[in-house]
N, C-alpha and C positions, 0 to 999 in steps of 0.2 A: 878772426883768428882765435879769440878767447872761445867761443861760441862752438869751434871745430875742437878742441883742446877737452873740453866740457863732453864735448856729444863722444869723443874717443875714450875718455876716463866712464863714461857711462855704458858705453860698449864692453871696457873693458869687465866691469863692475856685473855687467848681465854672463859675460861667457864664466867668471868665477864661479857665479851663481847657481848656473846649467851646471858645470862640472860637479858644483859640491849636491847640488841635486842627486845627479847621473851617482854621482859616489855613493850617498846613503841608500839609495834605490838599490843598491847591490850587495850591499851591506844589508839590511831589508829582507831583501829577496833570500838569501845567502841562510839568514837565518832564520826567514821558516821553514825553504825549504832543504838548506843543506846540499851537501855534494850532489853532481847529478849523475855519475857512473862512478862509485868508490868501487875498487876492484872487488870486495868481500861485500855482503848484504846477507841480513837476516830473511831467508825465506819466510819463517812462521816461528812464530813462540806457542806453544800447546801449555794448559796449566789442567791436572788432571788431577780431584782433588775425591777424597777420600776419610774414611774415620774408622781406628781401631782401637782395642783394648790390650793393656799390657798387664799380663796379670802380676798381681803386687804378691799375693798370699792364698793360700789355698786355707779355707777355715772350716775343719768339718766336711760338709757336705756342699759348701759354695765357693765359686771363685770369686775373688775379689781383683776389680779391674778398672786402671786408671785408665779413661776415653783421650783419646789423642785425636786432632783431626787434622791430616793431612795435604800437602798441595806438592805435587812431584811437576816441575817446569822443563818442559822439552825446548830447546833454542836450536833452531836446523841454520845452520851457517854455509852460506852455498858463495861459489866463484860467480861474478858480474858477467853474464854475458855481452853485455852490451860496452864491458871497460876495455878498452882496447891496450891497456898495461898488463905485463904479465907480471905478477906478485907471489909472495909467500909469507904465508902466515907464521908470524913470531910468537905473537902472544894472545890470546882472548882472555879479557880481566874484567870481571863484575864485582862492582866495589861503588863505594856513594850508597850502600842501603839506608833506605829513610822509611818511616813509616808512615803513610800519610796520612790512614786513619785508622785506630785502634780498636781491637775487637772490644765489645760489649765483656764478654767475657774472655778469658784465659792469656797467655803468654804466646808472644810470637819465639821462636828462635828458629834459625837456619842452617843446615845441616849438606855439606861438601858429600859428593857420592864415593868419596874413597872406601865408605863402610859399608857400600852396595854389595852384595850377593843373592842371586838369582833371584833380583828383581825385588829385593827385602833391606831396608833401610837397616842402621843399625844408630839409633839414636841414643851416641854416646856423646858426652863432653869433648870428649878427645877429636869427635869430627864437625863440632861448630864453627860456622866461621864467622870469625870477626870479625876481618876490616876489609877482604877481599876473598875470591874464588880467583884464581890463575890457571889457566890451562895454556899449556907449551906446545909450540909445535911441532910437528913427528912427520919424519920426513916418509915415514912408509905408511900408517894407518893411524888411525885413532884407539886411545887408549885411557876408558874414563878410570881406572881404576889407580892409573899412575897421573891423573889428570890432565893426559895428553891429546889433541887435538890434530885431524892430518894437516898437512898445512896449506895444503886445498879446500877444504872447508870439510865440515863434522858435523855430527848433535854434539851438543853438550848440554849436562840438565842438574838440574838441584834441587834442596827440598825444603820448604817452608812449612812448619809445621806450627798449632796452635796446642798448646799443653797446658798440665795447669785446670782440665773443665769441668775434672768430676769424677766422681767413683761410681760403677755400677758392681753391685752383688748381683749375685744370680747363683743359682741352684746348678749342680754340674750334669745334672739331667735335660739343663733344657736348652734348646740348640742357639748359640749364637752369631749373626749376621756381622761381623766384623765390618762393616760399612758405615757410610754413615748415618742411618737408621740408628745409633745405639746412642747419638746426641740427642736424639728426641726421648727416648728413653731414658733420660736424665733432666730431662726437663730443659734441654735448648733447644732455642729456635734457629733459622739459617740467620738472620737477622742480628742475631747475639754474636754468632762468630767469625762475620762477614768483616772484613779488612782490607786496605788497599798496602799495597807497597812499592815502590819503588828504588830502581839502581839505575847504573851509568853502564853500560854493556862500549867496551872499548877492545878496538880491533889494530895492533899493532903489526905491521909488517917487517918484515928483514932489509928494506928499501929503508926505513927509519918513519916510513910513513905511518901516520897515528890517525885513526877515524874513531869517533866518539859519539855515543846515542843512549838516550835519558830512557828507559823503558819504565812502563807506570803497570800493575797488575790488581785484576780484582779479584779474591779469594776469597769463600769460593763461591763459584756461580750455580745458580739455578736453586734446585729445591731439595738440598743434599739431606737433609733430614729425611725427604721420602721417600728419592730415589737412591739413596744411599751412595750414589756412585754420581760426578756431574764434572762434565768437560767443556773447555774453550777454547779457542784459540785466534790470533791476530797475526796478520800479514804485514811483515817486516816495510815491504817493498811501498804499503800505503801507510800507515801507523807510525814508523821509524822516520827519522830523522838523524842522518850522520855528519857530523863535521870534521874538519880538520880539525887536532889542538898540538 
């Protein structure tokens, strides 16, 4: 009787086991890979990155011109075909900016497209953001200028810029390549101005339901000093990770 007592408390002791197994396994699972049909996903993040001159003063007969170098981030946010819920989008909010590794040279800051026109940044104070980007959903179209989003899914994009790298003179005769060709021309390398960043890209529904995903970017890519112009891009659908919060 003792013997049967023992081997049931040992029975009991293995199915606890299995269960608390079977439970972190899912937990685990859960959290590399995340939801596995969230109504909303990131098709493709594009990071399209660049370098200009902002002239500071005209002296005589040369322009003087502080080099800026650029990263404009496309984010295409598309409906899940595979989610069998039908949803609407509340809010998209990129906020958690961290920097993961610092450029050799110049200053990061980031810059909300409300001061966008025809396709030209307006890099004022007044449009840096600090602690978050919010875009609202719009029950008819998308609207980046009032930073509205349709609430079926959008682009939405923003701009990271490195400032801060250096003055080029130049003679007003002679033609300038507003790309990034004018960092070499100042004596930087891609390597100097090369940085990681990262935020938290969260997708809030009108259902109250919240999905959340950590995006990591590299800035900038390729051989921007030569080709003056150098583009990327990662697929949400493999790269991303969304959860519940």
């Amino acid at each position: 009787m003792k013997q049967l007592k023992v081997f049931k408390k040992n029975i009991i002791i293995l199915l606890i086991a299995i269960i608390a197994i079977m439970v972190v396994s899912i937990i685990l699972k859960y959290h590399v890979e995340g939801e596995e049909n969230p109504p909303f996903q990131v098709s493709k993040i594009m990071v399209i990155s660049n370098a200009y001159g902002v002239q500071k003063e005209k002296q005589e007969t040369n322009w003087n011109l502080d080099v800026i170098q650029n990263n404009d981030i496309y984010i295409d946010i598309i409906k899940n075909k595979n989610s069998e819920t039908q949803e609407i989008i509340h809010k998209i909010i990129l906020s958690d900016f961290h920097l993961e590794r610092a450029p050799k040279k110049g200053e990061i800051v980031k810059y909300h497209p409300q001061s966008l026109e025809n396709g030209v940044y307006d890099n004022k104070e007044e449009y840096k953001i600090t602690e978050k980007l919010e875009y609202s959903g719009n029950e008819e179209k998308s609207d980046i200028k009032n930073l509205q989003i349709s609430n079926q899914g959008g682009l939405i994009f923003l701009r990271i810029v490195n400032e801060n790298l250096g003055n080029y003179s130049v003679n007003e005769t002679e033609e300038i390549r507003h790309d990034g060709t004018l960092l070499e021309k100042i004596g930087m390398t891609d390597e100097e101005v090369s940085f990681s960043i990262s935020f938290d890209l969260s997708i809030e529904l009108k259902s109250e339901k919240k999905y959340k995903a950590n995006v990591i970017l590299e800035m900038p890519k390729g051989n921007l000093t030569k080709e003056g112009t150098t583009n990327y891009q990662i697929f949400g659908s493999e790269e991303l990770v969304f959860k519940r919060y």
